[in-house]
matplotlib code that plots the C-alpha trace (Angstrom):
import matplotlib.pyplot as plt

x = [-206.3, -206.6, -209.1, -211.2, -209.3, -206.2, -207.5, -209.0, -205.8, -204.4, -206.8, -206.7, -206.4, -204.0, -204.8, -207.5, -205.1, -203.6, -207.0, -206.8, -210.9, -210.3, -207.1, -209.0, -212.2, -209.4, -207.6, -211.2, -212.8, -209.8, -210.2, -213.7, -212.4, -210.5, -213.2, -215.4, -212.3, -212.4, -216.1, -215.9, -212.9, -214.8, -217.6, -215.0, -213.9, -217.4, -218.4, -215.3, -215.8, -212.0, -213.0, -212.2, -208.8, -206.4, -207.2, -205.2, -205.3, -201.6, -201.6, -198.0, -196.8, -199.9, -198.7, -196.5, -198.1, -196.3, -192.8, -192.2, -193.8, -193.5, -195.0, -197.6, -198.5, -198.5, -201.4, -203.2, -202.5, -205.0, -207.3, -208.2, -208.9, -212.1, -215.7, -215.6, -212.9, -214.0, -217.3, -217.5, -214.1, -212.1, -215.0, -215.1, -211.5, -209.7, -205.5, -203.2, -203.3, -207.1, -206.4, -203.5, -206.4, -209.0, -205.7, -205.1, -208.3, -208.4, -205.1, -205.4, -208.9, -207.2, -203.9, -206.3, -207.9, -204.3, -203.7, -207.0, -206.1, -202.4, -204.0, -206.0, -203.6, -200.9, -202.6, -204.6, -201.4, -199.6, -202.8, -202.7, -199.6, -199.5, -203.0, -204.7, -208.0, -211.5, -212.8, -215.0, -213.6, -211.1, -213.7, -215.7, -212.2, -211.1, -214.2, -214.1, -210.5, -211.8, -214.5, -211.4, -210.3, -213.3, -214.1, -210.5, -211.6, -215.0, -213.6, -211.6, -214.9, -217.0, -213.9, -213.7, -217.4, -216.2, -212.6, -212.0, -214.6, -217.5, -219.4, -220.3, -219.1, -219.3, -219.0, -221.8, -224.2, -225.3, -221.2, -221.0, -223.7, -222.1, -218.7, -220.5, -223.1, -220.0, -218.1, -220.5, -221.6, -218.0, -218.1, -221.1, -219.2, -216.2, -218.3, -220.3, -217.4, -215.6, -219.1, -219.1, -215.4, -215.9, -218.4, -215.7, -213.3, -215.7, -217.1, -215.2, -218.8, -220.3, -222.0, -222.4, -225.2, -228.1, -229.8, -233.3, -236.4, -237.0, -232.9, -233.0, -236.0, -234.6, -231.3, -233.4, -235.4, -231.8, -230.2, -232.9, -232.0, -228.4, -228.9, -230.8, -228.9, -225.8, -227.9, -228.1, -225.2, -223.8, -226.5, -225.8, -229.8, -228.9, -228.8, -232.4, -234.0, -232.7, -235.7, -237.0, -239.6, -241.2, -239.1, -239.0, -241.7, -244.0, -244.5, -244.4, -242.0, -242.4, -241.3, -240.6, -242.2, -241.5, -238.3, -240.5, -241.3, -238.1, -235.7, -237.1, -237.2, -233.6, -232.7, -234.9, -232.6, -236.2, -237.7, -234.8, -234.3, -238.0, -237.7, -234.1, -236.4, -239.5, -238.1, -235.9, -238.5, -239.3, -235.6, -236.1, -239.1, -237.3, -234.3, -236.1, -237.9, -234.2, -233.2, -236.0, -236.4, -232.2, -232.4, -232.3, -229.9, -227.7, -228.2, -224.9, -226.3, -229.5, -227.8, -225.2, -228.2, -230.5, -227.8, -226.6, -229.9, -230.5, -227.3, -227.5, -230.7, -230.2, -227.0, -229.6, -231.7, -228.4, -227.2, -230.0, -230.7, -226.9, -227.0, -224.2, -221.9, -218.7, -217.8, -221.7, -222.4, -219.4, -219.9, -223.5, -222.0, -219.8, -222.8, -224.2, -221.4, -221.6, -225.2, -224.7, -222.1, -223.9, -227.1, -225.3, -224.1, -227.8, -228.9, -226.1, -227.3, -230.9, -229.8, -228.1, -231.3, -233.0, -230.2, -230.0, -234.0, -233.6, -231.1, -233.0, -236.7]
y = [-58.7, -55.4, -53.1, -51.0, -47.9, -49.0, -50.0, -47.0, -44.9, -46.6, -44.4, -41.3, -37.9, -35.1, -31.7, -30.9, -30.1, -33.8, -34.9, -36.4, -37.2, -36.2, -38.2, -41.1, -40.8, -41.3, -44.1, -46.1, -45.4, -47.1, -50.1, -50.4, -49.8, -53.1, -54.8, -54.1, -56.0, -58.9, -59.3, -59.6, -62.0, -63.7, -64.2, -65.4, -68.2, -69.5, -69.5, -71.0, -73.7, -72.6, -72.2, -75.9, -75.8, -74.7, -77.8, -76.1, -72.7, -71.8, -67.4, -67.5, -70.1, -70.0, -66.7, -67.9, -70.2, -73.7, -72.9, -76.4, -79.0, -81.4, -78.9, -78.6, -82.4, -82.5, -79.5, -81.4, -84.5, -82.5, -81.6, -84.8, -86.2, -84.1, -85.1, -82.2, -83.6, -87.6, -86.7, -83.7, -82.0, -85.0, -87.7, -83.9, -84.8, -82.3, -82.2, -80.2, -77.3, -76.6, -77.4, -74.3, -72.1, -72.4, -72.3, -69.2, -67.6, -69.2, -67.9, -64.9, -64.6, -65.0, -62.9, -59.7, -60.8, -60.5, -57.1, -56.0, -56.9, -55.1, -52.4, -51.6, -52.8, -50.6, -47.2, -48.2, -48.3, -45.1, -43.1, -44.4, -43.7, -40.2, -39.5, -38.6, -40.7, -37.8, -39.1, -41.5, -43.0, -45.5, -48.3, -47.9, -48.4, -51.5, -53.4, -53.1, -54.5, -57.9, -58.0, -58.4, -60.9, -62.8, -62.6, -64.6, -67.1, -67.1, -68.4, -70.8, -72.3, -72.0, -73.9, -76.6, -77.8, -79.1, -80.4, -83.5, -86.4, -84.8, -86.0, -82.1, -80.9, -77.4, -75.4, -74.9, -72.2, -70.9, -70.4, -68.7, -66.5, -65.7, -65.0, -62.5, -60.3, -60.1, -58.7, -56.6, -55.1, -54.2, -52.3, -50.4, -49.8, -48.6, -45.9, -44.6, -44.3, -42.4, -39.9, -39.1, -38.3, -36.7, -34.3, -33.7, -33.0, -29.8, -29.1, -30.2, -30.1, -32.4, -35.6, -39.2, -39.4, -41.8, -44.8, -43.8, -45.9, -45.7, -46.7, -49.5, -51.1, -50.1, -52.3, -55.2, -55.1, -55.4, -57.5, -60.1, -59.9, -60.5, -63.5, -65.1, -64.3, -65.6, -69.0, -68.8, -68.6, -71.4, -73.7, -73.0, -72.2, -70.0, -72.8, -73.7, -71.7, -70.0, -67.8, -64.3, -63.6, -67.2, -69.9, -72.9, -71.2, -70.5, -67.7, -70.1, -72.7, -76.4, -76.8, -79.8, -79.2, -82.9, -81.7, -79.7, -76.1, -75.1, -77.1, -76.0, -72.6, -72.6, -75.4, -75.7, -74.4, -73.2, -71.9, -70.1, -68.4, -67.4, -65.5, -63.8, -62.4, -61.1, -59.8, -57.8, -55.7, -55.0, -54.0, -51.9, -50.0, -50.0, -48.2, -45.9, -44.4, -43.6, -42.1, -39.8, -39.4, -37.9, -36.3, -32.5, -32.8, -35.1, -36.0, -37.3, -40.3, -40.2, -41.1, -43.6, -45.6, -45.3, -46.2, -49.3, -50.8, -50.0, -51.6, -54.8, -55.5, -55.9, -57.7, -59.9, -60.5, -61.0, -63.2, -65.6, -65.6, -65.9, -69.4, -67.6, -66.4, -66.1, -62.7, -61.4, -62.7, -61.7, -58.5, -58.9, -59.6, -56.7, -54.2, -55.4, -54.4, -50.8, -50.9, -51.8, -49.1, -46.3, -47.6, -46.5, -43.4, -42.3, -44.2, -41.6, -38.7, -39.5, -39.5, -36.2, -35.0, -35.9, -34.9, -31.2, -31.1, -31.4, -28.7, -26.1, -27.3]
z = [30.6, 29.1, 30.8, 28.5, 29.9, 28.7, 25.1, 24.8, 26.0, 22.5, 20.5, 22.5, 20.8, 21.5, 21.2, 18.6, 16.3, 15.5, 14.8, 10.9, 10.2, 6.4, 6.0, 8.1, 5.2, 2.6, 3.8, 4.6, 1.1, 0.0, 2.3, 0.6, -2.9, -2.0, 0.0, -4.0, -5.6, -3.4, -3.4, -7.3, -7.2, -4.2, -7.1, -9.9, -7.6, -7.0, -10.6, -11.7, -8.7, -7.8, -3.9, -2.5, -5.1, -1.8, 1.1, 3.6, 5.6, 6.1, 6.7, 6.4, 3.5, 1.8, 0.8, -2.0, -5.0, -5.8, -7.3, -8.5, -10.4, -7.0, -5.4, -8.0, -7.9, -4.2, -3.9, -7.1, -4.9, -2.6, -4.1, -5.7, -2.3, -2.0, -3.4, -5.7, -7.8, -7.2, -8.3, -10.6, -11.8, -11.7, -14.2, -16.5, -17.3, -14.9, -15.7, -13.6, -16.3, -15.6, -11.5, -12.1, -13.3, -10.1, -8.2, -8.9, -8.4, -4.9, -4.3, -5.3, -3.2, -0.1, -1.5, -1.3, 2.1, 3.2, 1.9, 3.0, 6.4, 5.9, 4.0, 7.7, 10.1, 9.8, 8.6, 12.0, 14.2, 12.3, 13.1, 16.7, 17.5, 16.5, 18.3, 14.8, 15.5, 16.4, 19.8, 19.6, 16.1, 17.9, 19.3, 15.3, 13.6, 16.2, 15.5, 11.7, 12.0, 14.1, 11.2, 8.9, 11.2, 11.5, 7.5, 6.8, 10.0, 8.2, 4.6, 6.1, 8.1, 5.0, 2.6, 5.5, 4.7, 1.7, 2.1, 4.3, 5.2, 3.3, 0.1, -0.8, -3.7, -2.9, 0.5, 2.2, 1.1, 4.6, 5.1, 1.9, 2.5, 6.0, 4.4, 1.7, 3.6, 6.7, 3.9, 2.6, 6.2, 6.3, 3.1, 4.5, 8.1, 5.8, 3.9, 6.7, 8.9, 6.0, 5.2, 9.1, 8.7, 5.8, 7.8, 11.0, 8.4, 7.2, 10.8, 13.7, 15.5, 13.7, 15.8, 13.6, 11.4, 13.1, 11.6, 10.8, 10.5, 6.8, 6.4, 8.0, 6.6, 3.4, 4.5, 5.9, 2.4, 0.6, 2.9, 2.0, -1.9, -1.0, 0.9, -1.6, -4.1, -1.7, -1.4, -5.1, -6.1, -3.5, -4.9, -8.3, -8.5, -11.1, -13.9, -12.8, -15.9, -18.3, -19.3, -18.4, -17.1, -17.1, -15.6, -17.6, -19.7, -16.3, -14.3, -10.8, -11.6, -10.1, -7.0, -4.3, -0.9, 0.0, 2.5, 4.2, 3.9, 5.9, 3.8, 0.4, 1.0, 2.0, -0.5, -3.5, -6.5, -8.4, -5.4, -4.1, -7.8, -8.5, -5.0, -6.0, -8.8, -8.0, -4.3, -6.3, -7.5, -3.4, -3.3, -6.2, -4.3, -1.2, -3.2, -5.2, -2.1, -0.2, -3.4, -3.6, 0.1, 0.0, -3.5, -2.6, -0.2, -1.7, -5.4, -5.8, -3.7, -5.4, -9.2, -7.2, -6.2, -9.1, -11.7, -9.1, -8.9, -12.4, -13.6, -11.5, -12.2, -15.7, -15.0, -13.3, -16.3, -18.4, -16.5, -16.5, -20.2, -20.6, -18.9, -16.2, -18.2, -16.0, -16.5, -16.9, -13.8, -11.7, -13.1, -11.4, -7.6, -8.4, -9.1, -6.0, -3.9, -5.5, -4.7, -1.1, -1.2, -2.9, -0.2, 2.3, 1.2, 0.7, 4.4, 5.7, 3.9, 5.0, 8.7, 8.2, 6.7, 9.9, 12.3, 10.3, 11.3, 14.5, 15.3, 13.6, 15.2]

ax = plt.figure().add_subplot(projection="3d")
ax.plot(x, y, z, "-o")
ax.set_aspect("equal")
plt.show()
């Protein structure tokens, strides 16, 4: 077994001088410029129902599509063994033209996961090898890759709730919420690694930004939104109402507290899409306070956030009133990956803020 010595002598720095922090910020912004594309594909395959069209988790041969029409019939074959297509896709009259269609989103889902992982991987190992990584970076940029890891183990377990001896027609929504907000933490670990970079890159005495107070209830205020809106989404609460800002024409829609109060706040499709509402407008506090608290220093964050927020809260509204329309409301789970994105660039700069009033007090 590998001692921690030895790991860490695979991330060890040579003189000063081979030290790459600005190259390192480059190459992980574009990591999260991916991890933004698959979150938004990640959305398309839910709200196309494609995520249960691939049965099997094969890393290496599930790389290439079926080539052939036999090959086509036997993955069809598959898929019509699970209760999605017995009791929804297949009585809606699904044909192996429409089964080629959510195919292909699923593909393609776990196509980019690949690359992602690639995309990391080998940059990782080129920068190692040649002694580029700051002290102190090599431990950060190791556990970001095993979050890559973990996310593809992750889809698989939340896919495998819904293929085999199961009557649910969709994965689980716990799984999928899992599999979101772990790729969405990594998008945040991505950008702040890259902004503390960033700042080595300009001053080669510059110390990692800390987590203040007022950021991090600012990200337990947002992290709530998202996992509601994670639960949402996997329970397809969103067709609950399609009226804003009454639901079914009320302002407190009706809801079932038979289950108990446990199960319906983690299950009631009503319930869970009131909450996914009116906590958004605690979110939208929560956000418009960083922004203001970062503005001088960093307006650049400041915009990035307001016009996020902004933007995907009337994706929100749009989306809702649009009855989830595909491409509306995937571009809604894509705002909200900016907005998690642009969060963190201001919860960096607001640590900064505080770390810059220290050294001078």
């Amino acid at each position: 077994m590998a001692t921690s010595a030895s790991v860490s002598s695979h991330f060890a720095v040579a003189p000063r001088g081979k030290a790459r922090p600005l190259a390192l910020a480059r190459w992980l912004m574009v990591v999260a410029a991916m991890v933004v594309v698959i979150v938004l594909v990640g959305g398309i395959t839910r709200l196309t129902e494609s995520g249960l069209s691939i049965t099997e988790w094969n890393v290496v041969t599930g790389i290439l599509p079926p080539l052939t029409e036999a090959a086509w019939a036997a993955e069809f074959a598959k898929y019509r063994a699970t209760a999605e297509y017995r009791f929804e896709s297949g009585p809606a009259g699904m044909d192996l033209a429409a089964f080629k269609f959510i195919f292909f989103w699923e593909w393609f889902h776990r196509i980019l996961g690949r690359l992602i992982g690639l995309a990391f991987l080998l940059p990782l190992i080129v920068f190692a090898v040649r002694r580029a990584i700051p002290a102190g970076y090599g431990w950060r940029l190791a556990a970001m890759f095993g979050l890559i890891l973990g996310q593809g183990a992750l889809g698989w377990y939340m896919v495998s709730s819904g293929v085999g001896q199961t009557d649910l027609t969709d994965v689980s929504h716990f799984r999928l919420s899992a599999h979101l907000l772990t790729a969405l933490l990594l998008l945040g670990g991505l950008v702040w690694t890259a902004r503390d970079l960033g700042r080595l890159a300009r001053d080669p005495a510059a110390r990692p930004a800390p987590l203040t107070a007022g950021s991090a209830l600012v990200a337990g205020v947002l992290f709530i939104q998202l996992l509601l809106g994670a639960w949402v989404a996997g329970l397809n609460a969103g067709h609950a109402a399609y009226d804003w800002p009454l639901m079914n024409g009320q302002l407190i829609p009706q809801v079932d507290w038979s289950g108990g109060v446990l199960w319906t706040l983690t299950h009631d499709p009503f319930l869970l899409q009131f909450l996914h509402r009116w906590w958004a407008w605690i979110a939208v506090a929560a956000l418009v306070w960083l922004a203001r608290r970062v503005r001088k220093a960093d307006r650049f964050a400041s915009v990035a956030v307001h016009t996020a927020f902004g933007t995907m809260v009337l994706l929100g509204i749009a989306t809702v009133m649009s009855e989830v329309s595909l491409w509306i409301a995937a571009a809604h789970q894509l705002v909200g990956a900016l907005t998690v994105a642009a969060t963190v660039w201001a919860m960096h700069s607001d640590g900064v803020i505080r770390q810059n009033a220290r050294a001078a007090n």
